[in-house]
C-alpha positions in Angstrom: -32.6 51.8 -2.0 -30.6 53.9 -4.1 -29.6 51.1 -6.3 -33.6 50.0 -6.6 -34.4 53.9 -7.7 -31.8 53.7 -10.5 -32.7 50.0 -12.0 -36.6 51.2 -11.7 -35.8 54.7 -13.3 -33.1 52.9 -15.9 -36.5 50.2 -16.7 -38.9 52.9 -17.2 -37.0 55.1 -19.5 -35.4 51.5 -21.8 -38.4 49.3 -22.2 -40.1 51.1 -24.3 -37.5 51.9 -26.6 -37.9 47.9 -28.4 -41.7 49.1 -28.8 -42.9 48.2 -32.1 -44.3 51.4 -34.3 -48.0 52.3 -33.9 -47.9 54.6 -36.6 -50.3 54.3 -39.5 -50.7 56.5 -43.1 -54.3 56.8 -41.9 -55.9 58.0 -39.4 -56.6 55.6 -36.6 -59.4 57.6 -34.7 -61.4 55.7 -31.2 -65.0 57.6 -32.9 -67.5 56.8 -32.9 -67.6 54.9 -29.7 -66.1 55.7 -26.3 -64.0 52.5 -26.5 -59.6 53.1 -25.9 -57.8 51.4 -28.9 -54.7 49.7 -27.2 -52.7 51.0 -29.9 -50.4 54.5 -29.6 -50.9 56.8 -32.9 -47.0 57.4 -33.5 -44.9 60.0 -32.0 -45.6 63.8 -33.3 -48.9 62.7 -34.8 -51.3 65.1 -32.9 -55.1 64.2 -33.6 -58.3 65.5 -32.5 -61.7 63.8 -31.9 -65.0 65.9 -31.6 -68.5 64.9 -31.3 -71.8 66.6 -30.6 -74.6 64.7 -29.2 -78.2 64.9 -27.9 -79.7 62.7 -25.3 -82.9 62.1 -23.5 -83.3 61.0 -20.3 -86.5 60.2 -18.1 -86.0 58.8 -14.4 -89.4 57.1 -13.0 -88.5 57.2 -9.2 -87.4 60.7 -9.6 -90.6 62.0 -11.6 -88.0 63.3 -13.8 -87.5 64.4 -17.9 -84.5 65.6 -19.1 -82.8 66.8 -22.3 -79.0 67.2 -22.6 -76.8 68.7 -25.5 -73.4 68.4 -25.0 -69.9 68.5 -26.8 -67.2 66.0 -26.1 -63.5 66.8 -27.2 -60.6 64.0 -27.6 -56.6 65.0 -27.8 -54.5 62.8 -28.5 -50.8 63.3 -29.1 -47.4 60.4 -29.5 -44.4 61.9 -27.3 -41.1 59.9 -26.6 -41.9 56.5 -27.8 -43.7 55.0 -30.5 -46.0 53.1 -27.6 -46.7 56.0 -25.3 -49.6 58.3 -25.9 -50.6 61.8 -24.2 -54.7 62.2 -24.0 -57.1 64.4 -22.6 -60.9 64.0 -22.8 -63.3 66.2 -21.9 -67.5 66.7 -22.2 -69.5 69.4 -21.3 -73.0 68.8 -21.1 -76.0 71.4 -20.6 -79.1 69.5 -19.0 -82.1 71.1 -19.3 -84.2 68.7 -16.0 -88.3 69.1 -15.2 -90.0 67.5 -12.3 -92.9 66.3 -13.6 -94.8 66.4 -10.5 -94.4 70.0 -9.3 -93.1 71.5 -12.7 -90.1 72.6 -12.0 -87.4 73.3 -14.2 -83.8 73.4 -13.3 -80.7 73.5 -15.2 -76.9 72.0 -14.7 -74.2 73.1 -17.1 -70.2 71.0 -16.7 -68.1 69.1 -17.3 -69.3 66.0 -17.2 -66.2 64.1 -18.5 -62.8 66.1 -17.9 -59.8 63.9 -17.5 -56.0 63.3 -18.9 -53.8 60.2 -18.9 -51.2 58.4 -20.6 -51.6 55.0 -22.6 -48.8 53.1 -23.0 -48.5 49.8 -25.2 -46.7 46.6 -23.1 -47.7 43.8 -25.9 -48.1 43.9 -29.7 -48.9 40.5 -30.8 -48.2 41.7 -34.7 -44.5 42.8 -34.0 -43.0 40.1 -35.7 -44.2 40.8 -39.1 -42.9 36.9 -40.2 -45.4 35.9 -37.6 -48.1 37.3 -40.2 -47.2 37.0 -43.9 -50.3 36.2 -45.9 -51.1 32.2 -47.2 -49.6 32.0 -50.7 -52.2 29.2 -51.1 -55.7 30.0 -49.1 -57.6 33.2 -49.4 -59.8 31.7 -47.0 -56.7 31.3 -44.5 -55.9 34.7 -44.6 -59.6 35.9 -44.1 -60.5 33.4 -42.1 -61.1 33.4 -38.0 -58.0 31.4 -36.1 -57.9 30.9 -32.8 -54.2 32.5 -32.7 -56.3 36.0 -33.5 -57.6 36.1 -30.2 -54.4 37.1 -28.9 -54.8 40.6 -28.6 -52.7 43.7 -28.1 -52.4 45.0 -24.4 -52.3 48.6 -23.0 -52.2 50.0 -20.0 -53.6 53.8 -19.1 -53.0 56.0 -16.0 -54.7 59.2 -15.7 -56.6 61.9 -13.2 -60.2 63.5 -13.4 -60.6 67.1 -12.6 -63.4 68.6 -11.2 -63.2 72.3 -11.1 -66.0 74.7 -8.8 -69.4 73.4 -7.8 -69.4 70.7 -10.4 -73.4 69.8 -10.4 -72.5 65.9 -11.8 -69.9 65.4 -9.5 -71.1 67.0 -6.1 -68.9 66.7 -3.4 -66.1 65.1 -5.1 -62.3 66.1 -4.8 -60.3 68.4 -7.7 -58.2 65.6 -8.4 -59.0 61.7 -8.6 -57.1 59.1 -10.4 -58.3 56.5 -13.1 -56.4 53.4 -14.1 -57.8 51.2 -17.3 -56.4 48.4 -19.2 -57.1 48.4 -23.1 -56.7 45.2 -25.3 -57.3 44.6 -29.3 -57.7 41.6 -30.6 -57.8 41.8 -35.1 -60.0 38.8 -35.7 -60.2 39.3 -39.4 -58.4 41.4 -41.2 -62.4 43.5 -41.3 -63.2 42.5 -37.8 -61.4 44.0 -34.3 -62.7 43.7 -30.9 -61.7 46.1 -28.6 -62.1 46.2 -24.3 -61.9 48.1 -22.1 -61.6 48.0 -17.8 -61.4 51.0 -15.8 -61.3 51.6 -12.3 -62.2 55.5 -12.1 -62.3 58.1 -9.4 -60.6 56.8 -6.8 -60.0 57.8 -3.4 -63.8 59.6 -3.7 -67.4 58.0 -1.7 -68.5 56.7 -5.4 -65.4 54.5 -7.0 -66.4 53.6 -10.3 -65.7 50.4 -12.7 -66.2 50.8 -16.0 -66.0 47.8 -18.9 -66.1 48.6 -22.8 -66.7 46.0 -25.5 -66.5 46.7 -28.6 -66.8 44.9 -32.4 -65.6 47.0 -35.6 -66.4 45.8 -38.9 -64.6 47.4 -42.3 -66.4 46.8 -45.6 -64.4 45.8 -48.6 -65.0 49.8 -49.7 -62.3 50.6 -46.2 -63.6 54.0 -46.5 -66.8 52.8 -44.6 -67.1 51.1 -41.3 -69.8 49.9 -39.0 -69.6 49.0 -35.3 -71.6 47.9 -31.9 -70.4 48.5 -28.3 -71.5 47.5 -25.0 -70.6 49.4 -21.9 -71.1 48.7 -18.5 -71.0 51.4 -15.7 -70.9 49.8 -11.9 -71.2 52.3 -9.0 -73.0 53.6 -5.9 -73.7 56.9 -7.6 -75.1 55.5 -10.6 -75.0 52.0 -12.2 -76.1 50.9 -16.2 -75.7 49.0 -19.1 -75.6 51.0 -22.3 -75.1 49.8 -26.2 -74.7 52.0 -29.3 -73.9 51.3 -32.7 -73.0 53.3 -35.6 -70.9 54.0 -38.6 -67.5 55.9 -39.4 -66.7 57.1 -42.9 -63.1 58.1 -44.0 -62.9 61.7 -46.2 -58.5 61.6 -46.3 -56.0 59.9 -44.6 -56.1 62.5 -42.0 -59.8 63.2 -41.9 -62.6 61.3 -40.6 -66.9 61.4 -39.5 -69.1 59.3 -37.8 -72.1 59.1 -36.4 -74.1 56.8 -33.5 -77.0 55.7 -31.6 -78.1 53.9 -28.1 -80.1 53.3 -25.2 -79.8 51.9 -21.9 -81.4 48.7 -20.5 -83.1 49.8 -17.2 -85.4 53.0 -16.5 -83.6 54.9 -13.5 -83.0 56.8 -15.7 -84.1 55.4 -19.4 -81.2 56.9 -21.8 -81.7 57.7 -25.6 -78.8 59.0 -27.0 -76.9 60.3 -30.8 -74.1 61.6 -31.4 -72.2 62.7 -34.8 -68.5 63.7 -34.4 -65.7 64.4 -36.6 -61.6 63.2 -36.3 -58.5 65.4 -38.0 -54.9 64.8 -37.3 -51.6 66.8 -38.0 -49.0 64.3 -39.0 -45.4 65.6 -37.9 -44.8 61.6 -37.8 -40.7 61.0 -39.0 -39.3 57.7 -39.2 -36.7 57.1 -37.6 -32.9 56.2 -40.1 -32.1 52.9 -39.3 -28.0 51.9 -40.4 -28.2 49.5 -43.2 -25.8 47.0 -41.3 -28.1 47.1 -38.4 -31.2 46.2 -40.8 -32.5 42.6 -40.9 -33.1 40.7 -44.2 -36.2 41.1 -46.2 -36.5 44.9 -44.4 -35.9 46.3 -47.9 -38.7 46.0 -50.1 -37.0 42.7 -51.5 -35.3 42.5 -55.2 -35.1 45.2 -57.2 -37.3 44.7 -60.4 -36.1 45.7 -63.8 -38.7 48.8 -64.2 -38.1 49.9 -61.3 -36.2 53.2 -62.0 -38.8 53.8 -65.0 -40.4 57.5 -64.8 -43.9 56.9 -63.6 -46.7 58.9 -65.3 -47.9 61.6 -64.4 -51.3 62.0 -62.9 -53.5 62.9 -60.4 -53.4 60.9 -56.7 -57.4 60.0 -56.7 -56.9 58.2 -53.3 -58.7 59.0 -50.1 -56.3 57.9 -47.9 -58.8 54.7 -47.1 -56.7 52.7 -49.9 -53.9 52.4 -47.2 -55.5 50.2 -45.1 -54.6 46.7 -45.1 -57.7 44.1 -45.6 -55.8 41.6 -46.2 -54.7 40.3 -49.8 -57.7 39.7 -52.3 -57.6 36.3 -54.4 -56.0 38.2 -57.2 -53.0 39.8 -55.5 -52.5 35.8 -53.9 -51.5 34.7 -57.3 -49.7 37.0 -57.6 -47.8 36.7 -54.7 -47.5 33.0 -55.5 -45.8 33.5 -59.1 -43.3 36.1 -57.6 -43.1 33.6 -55.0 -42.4 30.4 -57.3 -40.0 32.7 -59.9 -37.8 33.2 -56.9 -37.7 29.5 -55.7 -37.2 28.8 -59.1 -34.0 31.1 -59.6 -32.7 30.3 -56.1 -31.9 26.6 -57.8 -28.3 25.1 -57.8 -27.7 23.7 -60.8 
């Protein structure tokens, strides 16, 4: 048994140190829907995610109208390993509720949402860069759908909900209940990524909860603008739906982001009409880590050293808003590019 403990703990502690990096020069923010990326944002990045939101609800069985404001806060912080992520979510709603029948008006202020976990990444289907170099000879290829984009990148969550006092939304239920979820990303362009999510939430209590995400992201050629629709699904004893939203998140920096979204539900027990608007910051502490040139692989450096490369550059003013960091994928013009470098280097790599 002893000898089981130390393999397990010597496992735990090792796999994750051939994790690929998650980090990004922008900010990689899971606004404006409630959909998990399965990605990690990079150790010492710590980023925060806060929306306000309005929603209207009206229950026909229970003669009921009700109007909620609430706040919703996301931390999110990369400790130990490039793949493992720290988060804590948390919403606190103030529900106004009137009986429409008798007239009475009562009122329920909590947490509706209050929960931390940790994400960890267990498959990154774009670790092997070779495995993605861009078609020298198709745009289309390299903007195109193939099927080999399907094959998404897998996470795994384990967390606990807290629910502190005489919790109004969550009557009866224990301090402490764990959740376990399993994220996946799938980029099926380089402008389209579909996210999921399962969750199995509150366990141990009299109303378990699954939980499924789906969500499609779109980024316009301007990457400083995207648009998304999600679909969520909410199956349980205490209460059961099917929601979608939609919205729209614009990028202000590479460390700054705000959004914006709308939705309904499909049934009337209650009907739900809901918007939000929210806004993402991050502190990037984010170091590389020094890698020994002998321990490098080929091709890790940037490639041959051109003759202007140790030309002054001129001066001037860094216009960019971060958004220019994001890779779309190579336009037609940068292919040909890449092709003549390409060809020059066949070209000079000749025997004669």
């Amino acid at each position: 048994m002893k000898r089981l403990m130390k393999m397990l703990f010597f496992g735990i502690f090792t796999i994750p140190l051939v994790g690929f990096s998650q980090y990004t020069d922008v900010i990689n923010s899971n606004r404006p829907g409630l959909s998990v990326s399965a990605y990690a944002i990079g150790t010492n990045v710590l980023q925060a995610e806060f929306g306000v939101a309005y929603e209207q609800q009206d229950h026909t069985r229970l003669a009921t109208e009700s109007n909620i404001f609430g706040a919703d806060l996301s931390l999110r912080y990369g400790i130990l390993f490039e793949t493992l992520e720290l988060n804590y979510e948390g919403t606190f709603d103030n529900q106004n509720k009137t009986y429409i029948n008798t007239g009475v008006e009562i009122k329920n202020t909590d947490f509706s949402r209050n929960r931390i976990g940790l994400k960890y990444l267990i498959y990154d289907p774009f670790k092997n860069p070779e495995n993605n170099k861009p078609n020298l000879y198709s745009w289309k290829a390299n903007y195109g759908f193939k099927l080999k984009n399907l094959i998404p990148a897998i996470s795994v969550y384990a967390g606990a909900n807290f629910v502190l006092g005489d919790n109004p939304f969550y009557s009866g239920d224990p301090i402490v209940s764990p959740r376990v979820m399993v994220a996946t990303q799938s980029r099926l362009t380089p402008r389209f990524v579909l996210i999921s999510n399962i969750a199995y939430d509150r366990l141990g209590t009299d109303f378990p909860e699954w939980n499924y995400t789906v969500s499609l992201s779109h980024a316009f050629r301007d990457p400083k603008w995207s648009v998304f629709v999600e679909n969520q699904g909410i199956k349980s004893d205490r209460y059961s739906d099917v929601l979608l939203r939609g919205g729209v998140a614009h990028l202000l920096g590479e460390n700054m982001q705000v959004d914006m979204n709308l939705g309904a539900s499909f049934k009337n027990t209650p009907s739900r009409i809901f918007a939000a608007m929210g806004f993402s910051y991050r502190i990037d502490m984010h170091r590389d880590k020094v890698k020994a040139i002998e321990d490098q692989d080929a091709g890790e450096n940037g490639g041959p050293i051109g003759k202007n490369a140790m030309k002054k550059k001129k001066k001037g003013k860094n216009k960019g808003s971060g958004a220019e960091d994001i890779d779309l994928g190579p336009t037609k013009k940068q292919l040909r590019k890449l092709k003549k470098k390409q060809k020059n280097r066949d070209d000079s790599d000749i025997d004669f």
